[in-house]
C-alpha positions in Angstrom: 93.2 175.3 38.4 93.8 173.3 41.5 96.9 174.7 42.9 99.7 172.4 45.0 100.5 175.2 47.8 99.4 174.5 51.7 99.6 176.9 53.8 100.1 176.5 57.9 98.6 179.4 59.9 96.4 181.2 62.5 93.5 182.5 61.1 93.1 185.0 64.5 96.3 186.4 64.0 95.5 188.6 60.2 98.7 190.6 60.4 101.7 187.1 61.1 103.7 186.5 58.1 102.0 183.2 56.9 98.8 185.4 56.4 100.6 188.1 54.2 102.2 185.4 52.2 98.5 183.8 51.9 97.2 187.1 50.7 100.2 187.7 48.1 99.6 184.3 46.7 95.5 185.1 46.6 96.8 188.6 45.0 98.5 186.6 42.2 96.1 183.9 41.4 93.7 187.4 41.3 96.2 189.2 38.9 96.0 185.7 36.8 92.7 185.8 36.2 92.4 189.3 35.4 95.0 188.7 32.4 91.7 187.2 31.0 90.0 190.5 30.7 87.3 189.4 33.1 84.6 191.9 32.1 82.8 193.1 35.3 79.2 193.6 35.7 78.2 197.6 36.0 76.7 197.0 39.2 80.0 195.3 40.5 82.2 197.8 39.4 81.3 200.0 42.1 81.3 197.6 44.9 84.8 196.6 43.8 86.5 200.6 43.9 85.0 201.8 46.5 83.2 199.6 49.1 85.5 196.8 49.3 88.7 199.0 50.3 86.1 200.8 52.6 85.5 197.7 54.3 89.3 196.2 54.4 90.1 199.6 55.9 87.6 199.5 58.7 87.9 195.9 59.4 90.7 194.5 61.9 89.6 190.8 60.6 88.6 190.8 56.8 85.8 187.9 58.0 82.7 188.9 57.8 79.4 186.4 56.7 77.4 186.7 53.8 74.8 188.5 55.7 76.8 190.9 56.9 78.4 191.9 53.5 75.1 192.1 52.2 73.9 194.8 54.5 77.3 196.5 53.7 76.3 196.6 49.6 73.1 197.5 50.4 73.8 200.3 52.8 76.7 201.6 49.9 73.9 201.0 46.9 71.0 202.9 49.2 73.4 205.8 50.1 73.7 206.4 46.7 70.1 206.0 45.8 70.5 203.0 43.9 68.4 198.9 44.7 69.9 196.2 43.6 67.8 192.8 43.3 70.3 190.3 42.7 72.3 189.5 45.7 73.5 186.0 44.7 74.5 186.8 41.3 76.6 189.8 42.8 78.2 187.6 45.4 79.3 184.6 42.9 80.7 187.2 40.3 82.8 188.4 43.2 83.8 184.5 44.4 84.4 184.1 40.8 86.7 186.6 40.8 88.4 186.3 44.2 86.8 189.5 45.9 85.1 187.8 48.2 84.9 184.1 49.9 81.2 182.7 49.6 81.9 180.2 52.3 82.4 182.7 54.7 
């Protein structure tokens, strides 16, 4: 779905109003595609609970870069004693799902 909606804004500043009103309309697309029943891989399931509301949390700017949110799952995964192989696949379930951004 291409959707007809620009939005005008400062990409430094995560907390003005044209920000929140970029994240509610993300949030909705989200809830959208959810309605679909999107089964989520097991090893994603955990990424989504727990690490990415650990990382919004800790983060003043919600940017970070592919490598960087690698090292994050890792770090999560190898705390818990777990490896996971297949970073790619992780990351474009999550684009696919609006978790993450991949062009970031």
């Amino acid at each position: 779905n291409i959707q007809q909606r620009y939005f005008i804004l400062d990409c430094r500043k995560s907390q003005s109003s044209q920000m929140k009103e970029l994240r509610s309309f993300i949030a909705d697309i989200k809830k959208e595609l959810l309605q679909t029943k999107v089964k989520y891989p097991r090893v994603c399931v955990p990424i989504v609970k727990k690490l990415l509301p650990q990382l919004r949390k800790m983060m003043a700017n919600p940017l970070m870069t592919r490598t960087e949110f690698v090292e994050a799952v890792k770090e999560h995964f190898a705390a818990e004693g777990q490896l996971v192989v297949h970073w790619d696949l992780v990351v474009d379930f999550l684009n696919t799902v609006g978790e993450v951004c991949r062009w970031v």
